[in-house]
C-alpha positions as CSV (number, residue, x, y, z in Angstrom):
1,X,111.9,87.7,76.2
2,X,109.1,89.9,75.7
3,X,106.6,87.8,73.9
4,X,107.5,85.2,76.8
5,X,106.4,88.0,79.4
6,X,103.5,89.0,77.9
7,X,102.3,85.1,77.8
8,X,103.4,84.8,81.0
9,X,101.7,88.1,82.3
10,X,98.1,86.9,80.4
11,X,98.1,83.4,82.3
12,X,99.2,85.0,85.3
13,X,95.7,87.3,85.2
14,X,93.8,84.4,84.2
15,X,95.5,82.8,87.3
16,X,94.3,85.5,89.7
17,X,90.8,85.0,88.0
18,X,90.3,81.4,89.1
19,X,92.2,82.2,92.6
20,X,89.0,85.6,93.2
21,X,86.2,82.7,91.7
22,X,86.9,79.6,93.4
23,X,89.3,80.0,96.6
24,X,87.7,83.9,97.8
25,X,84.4,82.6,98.6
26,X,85.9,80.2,101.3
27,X,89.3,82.7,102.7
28,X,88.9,84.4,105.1
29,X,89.8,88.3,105.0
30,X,93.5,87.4,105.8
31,X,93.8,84.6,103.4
32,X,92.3,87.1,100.5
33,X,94.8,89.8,101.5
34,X,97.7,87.2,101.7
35,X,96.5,86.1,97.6
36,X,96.6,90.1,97.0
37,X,100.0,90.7,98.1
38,X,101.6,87.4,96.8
39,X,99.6,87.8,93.2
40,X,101.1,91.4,93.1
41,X,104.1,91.1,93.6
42,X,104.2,88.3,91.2
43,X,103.2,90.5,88.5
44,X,105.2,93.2,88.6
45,X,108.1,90.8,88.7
46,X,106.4,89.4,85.1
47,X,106.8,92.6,84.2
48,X,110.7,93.1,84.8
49,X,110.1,95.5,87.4
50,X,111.7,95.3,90.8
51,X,109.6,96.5,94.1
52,X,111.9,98.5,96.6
53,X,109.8,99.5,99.6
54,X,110.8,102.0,102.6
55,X,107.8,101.2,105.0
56,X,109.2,100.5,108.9
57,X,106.7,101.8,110.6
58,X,103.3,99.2,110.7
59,X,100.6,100.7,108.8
60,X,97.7,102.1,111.3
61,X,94.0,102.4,111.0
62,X,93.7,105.4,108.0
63,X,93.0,106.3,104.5
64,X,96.3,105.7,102.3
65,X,97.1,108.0,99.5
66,X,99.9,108.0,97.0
67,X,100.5,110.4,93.7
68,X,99.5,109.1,90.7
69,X,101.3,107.7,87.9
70,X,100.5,104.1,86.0
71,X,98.1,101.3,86.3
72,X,100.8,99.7,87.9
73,X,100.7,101.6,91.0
74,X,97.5,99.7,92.5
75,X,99.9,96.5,92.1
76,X,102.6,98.3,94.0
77,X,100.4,99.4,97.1
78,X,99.1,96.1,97.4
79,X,102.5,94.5,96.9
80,X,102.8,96.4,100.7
81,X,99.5,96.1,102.0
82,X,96.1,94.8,99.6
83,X,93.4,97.7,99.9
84,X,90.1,98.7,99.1
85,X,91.3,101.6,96.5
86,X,88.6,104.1,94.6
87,X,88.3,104.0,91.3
88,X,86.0,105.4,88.7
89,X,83.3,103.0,86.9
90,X,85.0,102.7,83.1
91,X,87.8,100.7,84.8
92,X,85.3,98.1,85.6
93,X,85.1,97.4,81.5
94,X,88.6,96.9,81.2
95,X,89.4,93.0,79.9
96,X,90.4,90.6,83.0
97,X,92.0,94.0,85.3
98,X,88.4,95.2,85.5
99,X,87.1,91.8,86.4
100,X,89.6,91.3,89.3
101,X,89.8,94.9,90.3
102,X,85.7,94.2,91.7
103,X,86.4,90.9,92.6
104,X,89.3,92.2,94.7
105,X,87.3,94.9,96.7
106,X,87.9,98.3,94.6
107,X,84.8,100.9,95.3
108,X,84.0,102.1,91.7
109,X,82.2,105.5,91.4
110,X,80.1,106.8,88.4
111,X,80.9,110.5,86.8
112,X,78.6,113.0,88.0
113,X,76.1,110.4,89.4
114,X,75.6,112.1,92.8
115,X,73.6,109.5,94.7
116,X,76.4,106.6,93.6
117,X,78.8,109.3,95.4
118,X,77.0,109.7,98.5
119,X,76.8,105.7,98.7
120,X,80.5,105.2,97.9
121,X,81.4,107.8,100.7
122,X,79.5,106.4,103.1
123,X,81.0,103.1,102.4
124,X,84.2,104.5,102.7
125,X,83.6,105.8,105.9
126,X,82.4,102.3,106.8
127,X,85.3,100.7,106.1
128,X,88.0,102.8,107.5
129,X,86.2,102.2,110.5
130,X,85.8,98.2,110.6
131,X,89.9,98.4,110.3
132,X,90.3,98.1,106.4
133,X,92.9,100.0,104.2
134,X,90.9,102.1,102.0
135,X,93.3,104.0,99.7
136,X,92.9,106.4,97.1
137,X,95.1,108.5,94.6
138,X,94.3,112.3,95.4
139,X,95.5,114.1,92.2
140,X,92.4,112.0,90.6
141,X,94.4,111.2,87.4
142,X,97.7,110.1,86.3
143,X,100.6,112.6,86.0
144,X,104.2,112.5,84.7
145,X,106.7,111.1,87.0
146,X,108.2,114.5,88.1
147,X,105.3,116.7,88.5
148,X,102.7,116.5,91.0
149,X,99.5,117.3,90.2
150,X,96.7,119.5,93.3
151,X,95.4,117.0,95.6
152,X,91.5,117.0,95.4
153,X,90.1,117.5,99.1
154,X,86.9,115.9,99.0
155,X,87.6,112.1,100.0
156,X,89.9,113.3,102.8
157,X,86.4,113.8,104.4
158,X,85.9,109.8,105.1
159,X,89.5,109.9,107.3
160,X,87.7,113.3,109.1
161,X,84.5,111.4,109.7
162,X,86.3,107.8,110.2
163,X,88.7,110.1,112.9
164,X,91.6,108.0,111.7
165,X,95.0,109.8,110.0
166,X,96.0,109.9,106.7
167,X,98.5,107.5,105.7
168,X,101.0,109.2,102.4
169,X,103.0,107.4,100.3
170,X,105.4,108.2,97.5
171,X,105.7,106.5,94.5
172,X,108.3,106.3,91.5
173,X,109.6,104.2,89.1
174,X,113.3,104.4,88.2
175,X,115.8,102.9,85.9
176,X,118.9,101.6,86.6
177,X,121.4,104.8,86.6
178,X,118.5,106.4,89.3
179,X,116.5,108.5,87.0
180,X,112.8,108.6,86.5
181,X,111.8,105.8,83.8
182,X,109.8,107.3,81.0
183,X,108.3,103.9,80.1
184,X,106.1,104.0,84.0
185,X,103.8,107.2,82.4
186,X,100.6,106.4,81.7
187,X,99.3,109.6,80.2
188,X,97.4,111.6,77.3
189,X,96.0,109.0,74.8
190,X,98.1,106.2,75.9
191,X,96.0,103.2,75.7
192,X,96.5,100.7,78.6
193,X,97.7,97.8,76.0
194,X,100.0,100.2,74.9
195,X,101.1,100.9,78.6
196,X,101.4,97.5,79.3
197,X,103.3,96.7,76.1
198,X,105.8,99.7,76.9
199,X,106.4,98.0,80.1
200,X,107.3,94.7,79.2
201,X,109.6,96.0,76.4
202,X,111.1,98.7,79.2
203,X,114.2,97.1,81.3
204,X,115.7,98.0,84.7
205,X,112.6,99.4,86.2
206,X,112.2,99.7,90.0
207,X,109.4,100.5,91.9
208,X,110.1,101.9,94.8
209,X,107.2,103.1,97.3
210,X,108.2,105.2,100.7
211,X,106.1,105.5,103.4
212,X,105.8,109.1,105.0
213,X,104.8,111.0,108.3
214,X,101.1,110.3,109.0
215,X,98.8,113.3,109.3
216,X,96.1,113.9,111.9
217,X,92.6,114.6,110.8
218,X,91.3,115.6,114.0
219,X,90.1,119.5,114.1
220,X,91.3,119.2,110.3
221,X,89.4,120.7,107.4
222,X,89.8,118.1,104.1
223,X,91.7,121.6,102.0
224,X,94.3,121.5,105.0
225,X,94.4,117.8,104.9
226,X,94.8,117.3,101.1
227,X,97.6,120.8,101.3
228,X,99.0,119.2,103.9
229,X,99.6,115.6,102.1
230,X,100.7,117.1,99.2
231,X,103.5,118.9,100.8
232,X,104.3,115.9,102.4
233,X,104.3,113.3,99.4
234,X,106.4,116.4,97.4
235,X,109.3,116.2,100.2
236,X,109.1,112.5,100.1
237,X,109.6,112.7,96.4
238,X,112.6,115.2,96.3
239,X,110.5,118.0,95.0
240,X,110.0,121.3,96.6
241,X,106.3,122.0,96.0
242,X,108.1,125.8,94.8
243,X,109.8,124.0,91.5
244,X,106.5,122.1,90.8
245,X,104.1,124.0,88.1
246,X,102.1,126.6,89.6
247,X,98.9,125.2,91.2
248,X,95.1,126.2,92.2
249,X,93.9,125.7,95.7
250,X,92.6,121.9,96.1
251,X,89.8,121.2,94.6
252,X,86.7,121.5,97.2
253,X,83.5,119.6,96.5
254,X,81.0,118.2,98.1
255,X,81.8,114.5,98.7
256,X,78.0,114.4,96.4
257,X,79.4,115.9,93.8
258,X,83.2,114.8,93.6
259,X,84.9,115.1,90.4
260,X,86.3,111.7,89.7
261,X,88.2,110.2,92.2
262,X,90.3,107.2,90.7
263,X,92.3,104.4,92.1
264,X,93.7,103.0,88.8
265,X,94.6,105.5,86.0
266,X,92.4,107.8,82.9
């Protein structure tokens, strides 16, 4: 079984591939979204894991954010709704996930390059305001599935400028009896072909991915915006932000010089 997923999951990327290099330069914006969705749902179902989402209410004009746990997490979104998600520029060297992570409309940002940052934010703002889903994970790196890590503020500036809401989400992965399933983490020195062989080996995973109150950003600062959606994604996730470790304000740069702001984990 597993050596029949992981072939499985290889042709499937090399699937995508052709799909972004000879069928996206003649679909139009619905068509490529429709590939997204259907393509990622596909794979996580490759990878044994089933997709339980709570999302009734249609998803407006805004800036989506989740917390943060696995590669897989950018598959899950778009399994909902394909978006234009921020991630930082090493993921763009990853084998064939890179590759289709451009081809698929992710903004990637360099480390401490402050006029890419300016440019990226700016195209942020851009989009949220043509209509496009522009989503980004907050903490800025991957945490253990039961802690959440402080949301940076800085991007929460593009839904300020953009004057569209904030859009959370929660996210987990569970097994079978309802717990939290250990093999979702993507942390420390975990490699993702570790991650990704940990997956496929893992069994009963579901992913399930709630949708939450929006938040206005009008008369908002981006530190009461990124408080504000961490407090919510926390109550979405059964945590009380008091039982979660001990945490600094949120993090308050200048969208120029932004830490690392990441849409698919490390």
């Amino acid at each position: 079984m597993f050596v029949f997923r992981l072939l499985r999951l290889i042709a499937h990327l090399f699937k995508g591939m052709a799909v972004c290099a000879f069928l996206f330069p003649f679909t139009s914006a619905k068509g490529q979204e429709a590939h997204i969705r259907r393509w990622s749902r596909k794979l996580l179902r490759i990878c044994g894991i089933a997709i339980r989402i709570d999302s009734p209410q249609p998803i407006p004009r805004s800036l989506l954010v989740a917390n943060h746990i696995s590669w897989l997490d950018i598959f899950v979104v778009n399994s909902l709704q394909p978006c234009r998600f921020v991630a930082k520029s090493d993921i763009r060297g990853w084998p064939l996930i890179g590759w289709l992570c451009a081809k698929t409309g992710t903004i990637f940002i360099s480390r401490g390059k402050a006029s890419d940052v300016r440019r990226i934010f700016k195209g942020l703002v851009e989009s949220i305001e043509k209509g496009e889903h522009v989503a980004f994970f907050p903490e800025g790196t991957t945490a253990p599935q039961g802690t959440l890590l402080p949301f940076h503020a800085n991007l929460f500036e593009a839904a300020i400028d953009a004057k569209a809401p904030v859009q959370p989400y929660a996210l987990r992965y569970t097994a079978r009896d309802g717990s939290l399933h250990p093999a979702a983490n993507f942390i420390g020195e975990t490699t993702i072909v570790e991650s990704i062989l940990a997956i496929l080996k893992a069994d009963g995973m579901t992913a399930e991915l709630k949708q939450l109150p929006v938040i206005a950003t009008e008369g908002a600062h981006r530190r009461d915006l990124a408080r504000s959606a961490r407090a919510v994604v926390a109550e979405g996730l059964g945590y009380s932000l008091e039982e979660l470790s001990p945490v600094s304000a949120p993090a308050d740069t200048q969208p120029e010089t932004a830490p690392d702001p990441q849409a698919v984990p490390r």
